[in-house]
Backbone as CSV, one residue per row, in Angstrom:
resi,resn,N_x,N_y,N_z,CA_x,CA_y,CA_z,C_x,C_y,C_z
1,UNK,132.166,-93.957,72.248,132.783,-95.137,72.850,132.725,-94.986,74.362
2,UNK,132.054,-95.983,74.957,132.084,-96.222,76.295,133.209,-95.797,76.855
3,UNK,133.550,-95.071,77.895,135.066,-94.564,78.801,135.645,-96.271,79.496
4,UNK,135.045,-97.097,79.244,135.449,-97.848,79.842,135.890,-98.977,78.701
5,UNK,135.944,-98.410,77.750,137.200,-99.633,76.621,138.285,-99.377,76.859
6,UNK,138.745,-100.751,76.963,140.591,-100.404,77.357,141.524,-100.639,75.766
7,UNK,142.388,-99.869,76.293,143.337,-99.402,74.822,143.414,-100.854,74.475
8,UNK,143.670,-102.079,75.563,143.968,-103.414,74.527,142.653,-104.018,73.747
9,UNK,141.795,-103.465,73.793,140.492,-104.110,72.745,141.014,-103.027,72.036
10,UNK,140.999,-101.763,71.808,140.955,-100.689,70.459,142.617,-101.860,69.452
11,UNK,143.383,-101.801,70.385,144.566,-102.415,69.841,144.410,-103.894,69.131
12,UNK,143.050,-104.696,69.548,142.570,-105.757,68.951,141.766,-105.083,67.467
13,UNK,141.062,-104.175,67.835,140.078,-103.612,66.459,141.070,-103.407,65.625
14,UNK,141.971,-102.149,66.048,143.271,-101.688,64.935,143.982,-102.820,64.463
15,UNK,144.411,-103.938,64.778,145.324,-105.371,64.241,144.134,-105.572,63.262
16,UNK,142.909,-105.590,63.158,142.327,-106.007,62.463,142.202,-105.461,61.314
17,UNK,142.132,-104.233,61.482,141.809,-102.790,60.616,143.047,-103.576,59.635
18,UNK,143.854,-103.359,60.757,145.201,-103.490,59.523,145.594,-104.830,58.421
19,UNK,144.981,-105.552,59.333,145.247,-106.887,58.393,143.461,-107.422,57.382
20,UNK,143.001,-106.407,58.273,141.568,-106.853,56.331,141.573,-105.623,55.707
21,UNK,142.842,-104.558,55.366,143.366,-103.763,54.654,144.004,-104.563,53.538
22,UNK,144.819,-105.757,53.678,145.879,-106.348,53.207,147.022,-106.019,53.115
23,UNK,147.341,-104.934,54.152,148.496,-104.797,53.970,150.053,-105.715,54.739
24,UNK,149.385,-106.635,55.281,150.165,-107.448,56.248,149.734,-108.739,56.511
25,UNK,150.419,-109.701,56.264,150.014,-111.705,57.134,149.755,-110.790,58.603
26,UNK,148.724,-111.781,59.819,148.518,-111.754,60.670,149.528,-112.819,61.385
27,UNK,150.002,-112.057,62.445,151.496,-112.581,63.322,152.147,-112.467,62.606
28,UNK,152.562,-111.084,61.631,153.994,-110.934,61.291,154.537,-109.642,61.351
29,UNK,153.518,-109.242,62.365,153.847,-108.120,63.086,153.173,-107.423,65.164
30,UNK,153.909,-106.743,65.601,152.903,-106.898,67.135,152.218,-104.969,67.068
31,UNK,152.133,-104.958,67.792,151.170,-103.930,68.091,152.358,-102.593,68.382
32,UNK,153.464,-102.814,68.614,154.775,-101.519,68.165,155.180,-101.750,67.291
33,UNK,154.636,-102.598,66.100,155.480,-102.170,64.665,155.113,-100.801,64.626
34,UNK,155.932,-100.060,63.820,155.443,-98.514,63.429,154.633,-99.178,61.951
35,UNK,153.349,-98.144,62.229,151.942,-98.346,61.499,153.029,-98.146,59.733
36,UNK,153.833,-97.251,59.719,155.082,-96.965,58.369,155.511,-98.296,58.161
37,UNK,155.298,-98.816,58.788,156.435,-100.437,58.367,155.225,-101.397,57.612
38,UNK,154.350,-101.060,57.914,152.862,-101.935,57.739,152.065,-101.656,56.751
39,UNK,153.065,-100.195,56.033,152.244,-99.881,54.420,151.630,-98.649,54.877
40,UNK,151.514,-97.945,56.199,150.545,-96.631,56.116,150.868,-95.848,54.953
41,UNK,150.257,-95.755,54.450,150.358,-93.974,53.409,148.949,-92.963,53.907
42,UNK,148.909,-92.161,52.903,148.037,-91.277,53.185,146.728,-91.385,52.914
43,UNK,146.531,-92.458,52.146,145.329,-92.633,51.543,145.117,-93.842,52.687
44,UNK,145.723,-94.750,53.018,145.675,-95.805,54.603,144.783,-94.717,55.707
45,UNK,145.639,-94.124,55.858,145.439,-93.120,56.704,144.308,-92.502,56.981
46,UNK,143.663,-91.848,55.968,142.371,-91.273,55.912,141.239,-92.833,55.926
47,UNK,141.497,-93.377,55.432,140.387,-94.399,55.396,140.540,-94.977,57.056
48,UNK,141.666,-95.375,57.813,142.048,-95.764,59.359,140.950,-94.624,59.730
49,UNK,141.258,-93.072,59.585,140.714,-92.419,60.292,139.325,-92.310,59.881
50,UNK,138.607,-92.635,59.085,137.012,-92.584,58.485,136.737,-94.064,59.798
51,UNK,137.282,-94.846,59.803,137.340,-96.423,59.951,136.974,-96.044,61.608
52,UNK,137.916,-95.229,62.459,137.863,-95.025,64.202,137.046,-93.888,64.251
53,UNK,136.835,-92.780,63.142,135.226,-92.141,63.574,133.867,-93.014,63.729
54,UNK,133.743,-93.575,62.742,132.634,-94.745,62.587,132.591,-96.007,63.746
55,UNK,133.339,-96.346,64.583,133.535,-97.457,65.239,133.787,-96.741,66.733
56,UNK,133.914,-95.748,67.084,134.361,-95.233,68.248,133.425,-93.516,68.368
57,UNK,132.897,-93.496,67.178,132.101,-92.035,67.299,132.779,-90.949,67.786
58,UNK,134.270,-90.619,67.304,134.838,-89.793,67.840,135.251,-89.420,66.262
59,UNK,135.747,-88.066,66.940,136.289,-87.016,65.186,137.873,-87.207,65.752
60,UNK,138.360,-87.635,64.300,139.721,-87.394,64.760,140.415,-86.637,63.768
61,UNK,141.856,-86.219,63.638,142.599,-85.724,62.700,143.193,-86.932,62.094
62,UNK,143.710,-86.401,61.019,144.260,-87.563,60.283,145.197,-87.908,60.502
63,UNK,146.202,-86.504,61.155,147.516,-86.865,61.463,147.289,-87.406,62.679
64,UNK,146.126,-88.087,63.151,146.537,-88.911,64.402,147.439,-90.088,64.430
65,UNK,147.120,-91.120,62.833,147.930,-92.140,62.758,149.311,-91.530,62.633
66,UNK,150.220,-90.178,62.896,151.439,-89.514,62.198,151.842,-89.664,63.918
67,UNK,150.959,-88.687,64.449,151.200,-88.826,65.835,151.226,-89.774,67.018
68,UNK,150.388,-90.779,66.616,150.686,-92.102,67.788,151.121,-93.100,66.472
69,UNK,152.218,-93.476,66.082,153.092,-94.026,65.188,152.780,-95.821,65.200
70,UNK,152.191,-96.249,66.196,151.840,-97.522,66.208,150.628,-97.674,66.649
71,UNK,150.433,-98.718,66.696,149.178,-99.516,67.132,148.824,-99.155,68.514
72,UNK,149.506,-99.749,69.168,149.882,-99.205,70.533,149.499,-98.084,71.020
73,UNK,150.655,-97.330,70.532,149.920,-95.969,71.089,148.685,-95.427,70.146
74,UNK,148.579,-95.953,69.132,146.924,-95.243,68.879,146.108,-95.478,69.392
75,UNK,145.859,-96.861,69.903,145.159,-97.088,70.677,144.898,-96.165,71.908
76,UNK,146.111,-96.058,72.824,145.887,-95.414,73.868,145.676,-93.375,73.438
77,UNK,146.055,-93.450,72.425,145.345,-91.673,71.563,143.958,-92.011,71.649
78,UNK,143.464,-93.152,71.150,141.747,-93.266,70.969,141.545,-93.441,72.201
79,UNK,141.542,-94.145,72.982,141.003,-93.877,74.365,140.925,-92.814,75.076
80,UNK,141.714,-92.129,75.042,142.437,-90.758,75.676,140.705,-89.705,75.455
81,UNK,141.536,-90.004,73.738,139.986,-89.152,73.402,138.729,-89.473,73.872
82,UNK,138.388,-90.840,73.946,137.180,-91.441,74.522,136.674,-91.062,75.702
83,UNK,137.735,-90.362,76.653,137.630,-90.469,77.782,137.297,-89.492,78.160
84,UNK,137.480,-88.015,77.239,137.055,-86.927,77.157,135.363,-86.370,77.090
């Protein structure tokens, strides 16, 4: 991923991720719901993280969605990394 995507496009990809998952109507939640309120489990989880290796070419852990708890800040975790 280009160093120059800003966390609010990753935060546009992830809203998406999340809502052609089915786990949520679109606008019935913002980008600090905690990703837990929105249905993450573990099996969410690993597929999110298969989902931002493939789309951002970065390796991540799984517990990244554990560690940046929303949208929001995952976003700005994926950039972070990007930037590296």
């Amino acid at each position: 991923m280009p160093t120059d995507v800003l966390p609010t496009q990753v935060e546009e990809w992830l809203t998406g991720r999340v809502i052609a998952y089915g786990k949520v109507i679109p606008g019935s939640f913002t980008v600090d719901t905690p990703l837990s309120e929105l249905g993450l489990d573990s099996v969410y989880a690993l597929t999110l993280c298969g989902d931002i290796e493939d789309e951002f070419q970065l390796e991540v852990d799984p517990t990244i969605v554990w560690d940046y708890p929303t949208i929001r800040e995952l976003a700005g975790g994926i950039s972070q990394l990007a930037a590296e």
